[in-house]
N, C-alpha and C positions, 0 to 999 in steps of 0.2 A: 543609465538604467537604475532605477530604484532596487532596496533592499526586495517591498512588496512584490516588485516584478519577478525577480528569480524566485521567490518563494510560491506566488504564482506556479511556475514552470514547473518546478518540484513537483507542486500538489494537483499536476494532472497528469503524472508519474505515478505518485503515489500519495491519494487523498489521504485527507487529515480524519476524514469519517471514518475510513477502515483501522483505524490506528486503536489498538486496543483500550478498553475503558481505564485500566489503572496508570496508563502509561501518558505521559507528557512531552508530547510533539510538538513544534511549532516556532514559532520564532519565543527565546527565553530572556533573552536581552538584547537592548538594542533598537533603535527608529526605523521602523518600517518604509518611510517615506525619504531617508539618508540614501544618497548615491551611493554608490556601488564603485568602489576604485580596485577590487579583487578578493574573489574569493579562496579561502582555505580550507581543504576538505578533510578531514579526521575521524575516525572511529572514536575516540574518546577527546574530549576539549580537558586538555589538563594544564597548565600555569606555563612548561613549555610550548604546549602548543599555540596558547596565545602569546609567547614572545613570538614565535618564530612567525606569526601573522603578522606580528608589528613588524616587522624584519624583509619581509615580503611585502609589505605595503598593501596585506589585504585585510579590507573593514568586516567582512563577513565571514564568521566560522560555519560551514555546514559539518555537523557530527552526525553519526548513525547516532551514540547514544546521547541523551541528555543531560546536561552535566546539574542541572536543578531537576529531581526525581519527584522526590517531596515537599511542602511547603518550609521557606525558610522563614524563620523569626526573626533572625536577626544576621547582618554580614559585616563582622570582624575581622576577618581573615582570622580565626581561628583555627578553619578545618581547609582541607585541600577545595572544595566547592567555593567557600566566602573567598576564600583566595581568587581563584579563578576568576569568581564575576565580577569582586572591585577590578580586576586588575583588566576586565572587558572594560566594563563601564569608564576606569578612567583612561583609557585608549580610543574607547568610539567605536569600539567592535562589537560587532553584533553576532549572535550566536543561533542557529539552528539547529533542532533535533528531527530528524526524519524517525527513526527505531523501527516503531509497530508497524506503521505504515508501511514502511517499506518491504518489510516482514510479509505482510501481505498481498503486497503486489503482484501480481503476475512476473514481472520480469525483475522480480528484486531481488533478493539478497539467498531465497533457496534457489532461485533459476541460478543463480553466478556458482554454487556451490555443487549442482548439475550438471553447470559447463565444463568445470575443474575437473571433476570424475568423469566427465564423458557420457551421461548419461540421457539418453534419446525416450520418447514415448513419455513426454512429461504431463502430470496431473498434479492437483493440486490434494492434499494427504487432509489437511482438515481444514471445507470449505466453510468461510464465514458465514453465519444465517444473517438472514435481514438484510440482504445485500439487493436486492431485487423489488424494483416498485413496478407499479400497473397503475395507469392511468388511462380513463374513462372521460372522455367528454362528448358532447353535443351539439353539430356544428350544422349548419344550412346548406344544403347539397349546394350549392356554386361556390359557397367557401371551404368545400371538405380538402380541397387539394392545396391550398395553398396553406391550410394548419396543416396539414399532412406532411408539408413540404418543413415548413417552420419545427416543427416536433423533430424532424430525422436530421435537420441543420443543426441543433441542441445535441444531438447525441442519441435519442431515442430510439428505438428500432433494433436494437442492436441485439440481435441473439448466436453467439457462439460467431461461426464463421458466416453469418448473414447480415445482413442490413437491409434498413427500411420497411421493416416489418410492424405488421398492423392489422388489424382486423374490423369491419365495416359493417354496420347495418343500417340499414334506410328506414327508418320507420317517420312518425309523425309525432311532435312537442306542438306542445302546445303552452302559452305563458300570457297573463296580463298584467301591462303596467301600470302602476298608479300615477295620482296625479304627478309627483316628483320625475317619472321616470323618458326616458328620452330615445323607445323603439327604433332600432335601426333596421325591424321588419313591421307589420301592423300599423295599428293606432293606440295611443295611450286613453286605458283607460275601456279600450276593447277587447276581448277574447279571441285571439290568434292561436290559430293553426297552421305551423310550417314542416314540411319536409325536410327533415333530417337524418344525418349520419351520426352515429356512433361509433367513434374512433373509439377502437381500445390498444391500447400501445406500451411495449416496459419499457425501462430505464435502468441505470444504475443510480444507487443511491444521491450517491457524490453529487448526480449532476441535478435532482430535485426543483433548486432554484431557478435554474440553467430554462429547464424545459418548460416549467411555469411561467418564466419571461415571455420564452417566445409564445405559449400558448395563448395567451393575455395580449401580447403585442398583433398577430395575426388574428384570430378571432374578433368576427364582428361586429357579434352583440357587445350589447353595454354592460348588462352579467352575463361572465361567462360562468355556466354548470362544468362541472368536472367533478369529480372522482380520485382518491389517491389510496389506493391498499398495497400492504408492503407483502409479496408472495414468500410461500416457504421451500419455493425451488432450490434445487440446487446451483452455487454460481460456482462454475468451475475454471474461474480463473480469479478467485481471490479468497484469501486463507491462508494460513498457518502452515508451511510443509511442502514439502515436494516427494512426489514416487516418481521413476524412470527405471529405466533398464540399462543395463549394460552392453556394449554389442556382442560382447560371447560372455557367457558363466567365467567365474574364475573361482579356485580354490579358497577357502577360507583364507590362508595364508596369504595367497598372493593378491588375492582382496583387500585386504592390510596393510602388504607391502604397497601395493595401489595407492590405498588411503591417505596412509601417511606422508607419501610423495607427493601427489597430488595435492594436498592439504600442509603440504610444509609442517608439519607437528612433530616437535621433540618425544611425544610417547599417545600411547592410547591405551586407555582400559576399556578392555572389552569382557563381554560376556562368557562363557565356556564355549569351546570349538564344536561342530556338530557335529562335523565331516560329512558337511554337506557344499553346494557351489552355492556362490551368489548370483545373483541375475537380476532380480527386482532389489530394488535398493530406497530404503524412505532416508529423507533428510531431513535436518531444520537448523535453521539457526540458532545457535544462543542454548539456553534453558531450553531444555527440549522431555523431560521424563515425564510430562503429561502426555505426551503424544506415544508415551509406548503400544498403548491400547488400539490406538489407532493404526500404527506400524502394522502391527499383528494382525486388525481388523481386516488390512487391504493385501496382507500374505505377503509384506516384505519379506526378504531373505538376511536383510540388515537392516540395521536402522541406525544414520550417524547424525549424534549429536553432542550436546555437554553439561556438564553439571549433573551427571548422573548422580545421585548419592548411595553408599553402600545396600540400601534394600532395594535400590531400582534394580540392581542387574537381576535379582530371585526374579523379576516382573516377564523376563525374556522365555523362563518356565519350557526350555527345549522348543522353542517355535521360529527361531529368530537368533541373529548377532546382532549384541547392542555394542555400538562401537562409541567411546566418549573422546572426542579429539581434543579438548580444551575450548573454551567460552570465545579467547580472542582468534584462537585456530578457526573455527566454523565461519567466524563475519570479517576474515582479513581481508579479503579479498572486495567486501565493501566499498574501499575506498576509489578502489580502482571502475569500479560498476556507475557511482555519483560520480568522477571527475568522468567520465569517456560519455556520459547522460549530459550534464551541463556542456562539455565542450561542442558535442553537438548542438544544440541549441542556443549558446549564447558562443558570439565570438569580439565582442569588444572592449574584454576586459580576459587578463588572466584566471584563469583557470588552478587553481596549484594543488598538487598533491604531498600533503602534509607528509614527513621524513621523519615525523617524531614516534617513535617504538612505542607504544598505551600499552602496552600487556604488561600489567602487575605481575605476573606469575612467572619466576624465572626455575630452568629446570638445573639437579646438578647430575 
């Protein structure tokens, strides 16, 4: 199996298009087209973690975060980053960042932080816009079923818990070809009148390419008319966050005890006590004090996340417990989410889940 293959499988896990604009996904170093002798899974790629790949005899690092953020000028091994990538590069390791992406995904990194807490009746806390396309085309009533068929083999159709959805109207096109042109209904060069359907059909972004193949491949004509507008629905399974419930309220206190059990965290700062239960609960991974607005918007009872800074907790304003568990507390459990994802789908080549401790923050 190639590197491109497993990177493939990822990104129909969690596409590379949901993946936030300032953040850098994707394969960082490394030949895409190199075999695959074992992958090594990481929350952070730091100079141990690519020894212990070399060690394990595997060529490919998948990391949640990206250990290239920014553009680099120059690699010295200066700083902990140049370090890192000569020391890929002169090994033949190649390195993957999932992050935002995965952030995003329905089953990614706040669904794992849901499972940990127990929490049922999952939505998604702030859904990405522009996530949802429409497409409109033009097809000859004896060929309406078999693009109808090609569209929902792409992935199209697909709304919430349905499939194969669409919507049809019969009307009449009409088109003439010119001399160049090579009618697969009429004559070139005469004014035709056919019977036609008008699929209108969504998509998910990601698969854009995907659906256009097949439209183009099944459809008759020689041009095919389409349509592509991006809707401003809601997609409520991809975005930034998670809200679930609890199965019974519990006290502030023992919400905490919860928490930090649950979440393995040396400490949490949290907001003032209300002395109130919790019940609805919002999460996110990582840097989460943007999302306070939105916590409150959806009537959480808490909202756990990290990297709070000292004016965020005023932001809680008696409406809400903001609970800040630590940045590498929120996404540890990461790793274990990507290797039990790959092992499923790939089995002939190891699998490995990196041993190496990433969390800069030590407590006393």
């Amino acid at each position: 199996m190639k590197i491109n293959e497993v990177v493939s499988i990822l990104e129909t896990w969690a596409p590379r298009s949901y993946a936030e604009d300032f953040d850098n996904t994707g394969l960082l170093v490394g030949d895409a087209n190199a075999s695959v002798t074992g992958v090594l899974v990481t929350l952070d790629t730091l100079e141990a973690v690519v020894d212990e790949a070399i060690a394990a005899k595997c060529n490919l690092i998948v990391s949640f975060h990206p250990i290239i953020f920014s553009g680099l000028k120059k690699i010295t091994g200066a700083t902990y980053v140049e370090r890192v990538v000569q020391k890929a590069i002169k090994n033949d390791i190649a390195i993957y960042a999932i992050h935002t992406a995965l952030d995003n995904a329905w089953e990614g990194v706040n669904a794992k932080i849901c499972e940990q807490l127990g929490l049922t009746n999952r939505s998604v806390l702030i859904p990405q816009p522009g996530t949802i396309k429409k497409l409109r085309t033009f097809v000859p009533l004896s060929a309406a079923e078999k693009v109808r068929d090609a569209l929902f083999t792409a992935g199209a159709g697909a709304i919430g818990n349905y499939e194969n959805c669409s919507f049809n109207v019969v009307g009449k096109g009409s088109f003439k070809g010119n001399e160049a042109s090579n009618p697969t209904l009429g004559k070139r060069g005469e004014l035709h009148f056919e019977e036609e359907v008008q699929v209108g059909i969504t998509f998910q972004k990601h698969l854009e390419a995907k659906v256009l193949h097949a439209l183009n491949t099944a459809h008759p004509y020689e041009e095919v008319a389409y349509e592509i507008t991006t809707l401003e629905n809601t997609n409520q399974h991809i975005g930034m966050g998670m809200v679930g419930e609890l199965p019974q309220a519990l006290s502030e206190k023992d919400f905490l005890a919860h928490l930090k059990s649950k979440m393995k965290t040396e400490g949490i700062r949290h907001s003032p006590l209300l002395g109130r239960t919790i019940k609805k609960v919002a999460v996110l991974g990582g840097s989460g004090s943007f999302a306070i607005d939105a916590a409150k918007h959806v009537g959480a009872d808490a909202f756990v996340s990290a990297d709070f800074k000292y004016h965020d907790f005023f932001k809680a304003e008696g409406t809400l417990l903001l609970a800040d568990i630590g940045h590498y507390e929120s996404e540890q459990f990461t790793k274990e989410l990507l290797v039990s994802f790959l092992n499923k789908k790939i089995s002939n080549f190891a699998i490995v889940l990196s041993q190496t401790n990433t969390n800069p923050i030590s407590y006393y």
